[in-house]
N, C-alpha and C positions, 0 to 999 in steps of 0.2 A: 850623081853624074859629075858634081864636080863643076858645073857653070851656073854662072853668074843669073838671078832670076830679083824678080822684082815681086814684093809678097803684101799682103796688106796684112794689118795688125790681125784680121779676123781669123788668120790661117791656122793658127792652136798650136806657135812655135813662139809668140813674142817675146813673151818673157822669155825666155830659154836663149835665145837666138838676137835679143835684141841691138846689141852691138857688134854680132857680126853679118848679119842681113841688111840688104837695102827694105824701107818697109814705106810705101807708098799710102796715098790718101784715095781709094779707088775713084770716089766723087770729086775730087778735085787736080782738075784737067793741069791746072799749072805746077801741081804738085809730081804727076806721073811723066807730064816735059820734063819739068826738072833734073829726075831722077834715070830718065831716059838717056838722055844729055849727057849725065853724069858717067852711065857704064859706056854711053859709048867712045869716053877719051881710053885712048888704049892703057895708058898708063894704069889709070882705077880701074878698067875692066882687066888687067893682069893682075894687079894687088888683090880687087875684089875675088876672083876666080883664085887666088893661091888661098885667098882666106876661108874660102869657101871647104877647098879642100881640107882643111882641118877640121872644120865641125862631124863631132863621133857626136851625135845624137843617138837617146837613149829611146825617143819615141821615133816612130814610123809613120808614115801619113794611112798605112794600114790602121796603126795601132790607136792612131786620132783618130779614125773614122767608129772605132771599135768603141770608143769612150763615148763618141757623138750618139750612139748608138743603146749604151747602155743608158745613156742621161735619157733619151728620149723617147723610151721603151715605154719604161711606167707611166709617162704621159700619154700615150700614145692607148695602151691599152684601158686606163681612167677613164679617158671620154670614148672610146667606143664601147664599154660600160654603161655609157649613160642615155 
């Protein structure tokens, strides 16, 4: 979509994503002020939002869910096995 969002490292883009994403501390309150604060000067929230638009990501948040999914398959069916 092209706008400005706020993501924690756990989202399964950091590496990939990490210097052009804002990436917040979910548990820490002055962390997610911070960063808050930050997209809402219009100036970073246009830079941020144009740089946004240029991320051509190779994965989907389909396609993470689909990985989340294979990893947690075989554990899932292990213990109900047991």
């Amino acid at each position: 979509l092209g706008k400005p969002v706020l993501v924690t490292r756990e989202c399964g883009f950091f590496q990939e994503l990490k210097d052009k994403l804002i990436f917040i501390n979910p548990l820490d309150t002055a962390d997610i002020r911070k960063k808050i604060e930050l997209i809402l000067n219009k100036e970073v929230y246009k830079a941020y939002e144009e740089e946004i638009k240029k991320i051509n990501s190779e994965r989907s948040f389909t396609g993470l869910a689909r990985e989340h999914i294979e990893l947690f398959n075989p554990l899932i069916k292990t213990k109900i096995k047991k």
